[in-house]
N, C-alpha and C positions, 0 to 999 in steps of 0.2 A: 600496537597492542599485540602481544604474543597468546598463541592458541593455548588455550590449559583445558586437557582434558577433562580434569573434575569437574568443570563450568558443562562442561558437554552432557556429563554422564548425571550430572543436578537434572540439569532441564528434559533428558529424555525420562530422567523419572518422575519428573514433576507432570509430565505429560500420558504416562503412563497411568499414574493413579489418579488424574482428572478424567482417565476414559474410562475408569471403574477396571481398569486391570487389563484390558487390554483381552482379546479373543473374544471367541460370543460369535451370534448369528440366532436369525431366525428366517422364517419359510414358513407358506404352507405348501399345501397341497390337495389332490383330488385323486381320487380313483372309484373302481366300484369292482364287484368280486361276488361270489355266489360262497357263503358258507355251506360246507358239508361235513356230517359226521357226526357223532354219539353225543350228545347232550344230554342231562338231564333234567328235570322240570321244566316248566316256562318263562321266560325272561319278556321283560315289555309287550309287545303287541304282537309278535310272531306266535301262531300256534304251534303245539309239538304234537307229534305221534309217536302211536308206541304199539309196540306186539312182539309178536311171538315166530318163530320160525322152525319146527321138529319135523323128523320124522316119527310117525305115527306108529306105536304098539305098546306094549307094557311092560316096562315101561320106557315112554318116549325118550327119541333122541335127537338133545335138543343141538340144534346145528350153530359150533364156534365162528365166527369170521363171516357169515352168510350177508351180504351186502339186499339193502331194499333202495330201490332207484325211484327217485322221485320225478316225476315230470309236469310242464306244463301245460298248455292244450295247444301248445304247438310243435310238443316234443322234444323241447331243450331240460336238459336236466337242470334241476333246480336244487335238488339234495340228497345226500345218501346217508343210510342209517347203519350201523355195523353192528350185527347178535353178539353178544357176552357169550361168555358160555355154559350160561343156561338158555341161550336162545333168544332172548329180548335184546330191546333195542327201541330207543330214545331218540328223535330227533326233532330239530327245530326248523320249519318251514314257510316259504312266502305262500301268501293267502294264493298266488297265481297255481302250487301245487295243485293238477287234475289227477293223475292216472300214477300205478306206478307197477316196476315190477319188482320179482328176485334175481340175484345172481350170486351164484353158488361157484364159483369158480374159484374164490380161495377158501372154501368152506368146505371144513372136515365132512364129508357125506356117505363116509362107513363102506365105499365102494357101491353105492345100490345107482341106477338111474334114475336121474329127480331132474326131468325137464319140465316138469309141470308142478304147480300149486293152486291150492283150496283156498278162494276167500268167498263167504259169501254165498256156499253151494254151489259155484262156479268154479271151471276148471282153468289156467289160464297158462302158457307157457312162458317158462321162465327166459328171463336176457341170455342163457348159454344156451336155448334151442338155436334153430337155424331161422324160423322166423321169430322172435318172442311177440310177445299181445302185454296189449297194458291193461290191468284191472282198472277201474274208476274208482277215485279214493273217494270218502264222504264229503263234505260240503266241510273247508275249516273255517272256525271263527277266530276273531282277534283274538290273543288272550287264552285261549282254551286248549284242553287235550282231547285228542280221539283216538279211540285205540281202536283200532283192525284183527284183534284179537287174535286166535293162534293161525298161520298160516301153515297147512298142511302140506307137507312136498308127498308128490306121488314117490308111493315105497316098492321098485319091481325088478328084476332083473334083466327085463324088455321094455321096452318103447311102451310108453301107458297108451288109453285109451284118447281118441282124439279131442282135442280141448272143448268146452263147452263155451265159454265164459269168451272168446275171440270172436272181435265182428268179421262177417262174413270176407 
């Protein structure tokens, strides 16, 4: 019997389209990962926070890019939130968020010194001092928003007053 290749090129197609075409795959997989960054609203069972970040006068100047650091009660960050620019800023965070602070280091700040901000009647210095302090954020719930409403950056052309709001 002599080879013919048409017999050959039959059967690799007959084989081809009994395997549905021939390529394909599937996989899974696993990871895990800390989301951060500007969200809006709430989604599923993560709470979101929201506020404000200006410097204080009339009228205020509300800070572009101004980043808020979210932490846990062990000090690992958990999330950051980034001002618009009118100052607010949206973010969605695990219930484990405790403390958090500011950091102003890619944020338009008009040339004044702002190592410290207002939440709360406390004073608290921001992540670009030399030592920063965390504020304690409120209690979150599943599901829900809290706002921190507007955080004041100290507005001076000196080293402000020494923070209040930092445990000893």
């Amino acid at each position: 019997m002599k080879f013919n290749p048409a017999w050959l090129a039959l059967i690799v197609g007959l084989v081809i389209i009994g395997c549905g075409g021939g390529g394909g795959g599937s996989g899974t997989g696993t990871g895990t990962g800390t989301a951060t960054g500007t969200t809006s609203g709430s989604t599923g069972t993560l709470p979101s926070v929201t506020g404000n970040i200006q410097l204080p006068g009339n009228p205020p100047y509300y800070l572009t890019g101004a980043k808020v650091l979210f932490y846990d009660s062990g000090s690992t960050l958990v999330g950051t939130g980034i001002t618009d620019v009118n100052g607010n800023f949206t973010v969605q965070l695990p219930l484990t968020a405790k403390a958090f602070t500011v950091d102003i280091a890619d944020a338009d700040t008009a040339g004044f010194f702002n190592r410290e901000f207002e939440f709360n009647n406390l004073f608290y210095l921001t992540n670009n001092a030399t030592i920063p302090c965390l504020a304690p954020l409120p209690a979150l719930t599943a599901g829900s928003q809290t706002s921190l409403g507007t955080l004041d950056l100290s507005q001076s052309g000196t080293p402000p007053s020494p923070p209040t709001g930092c445990a000893p």
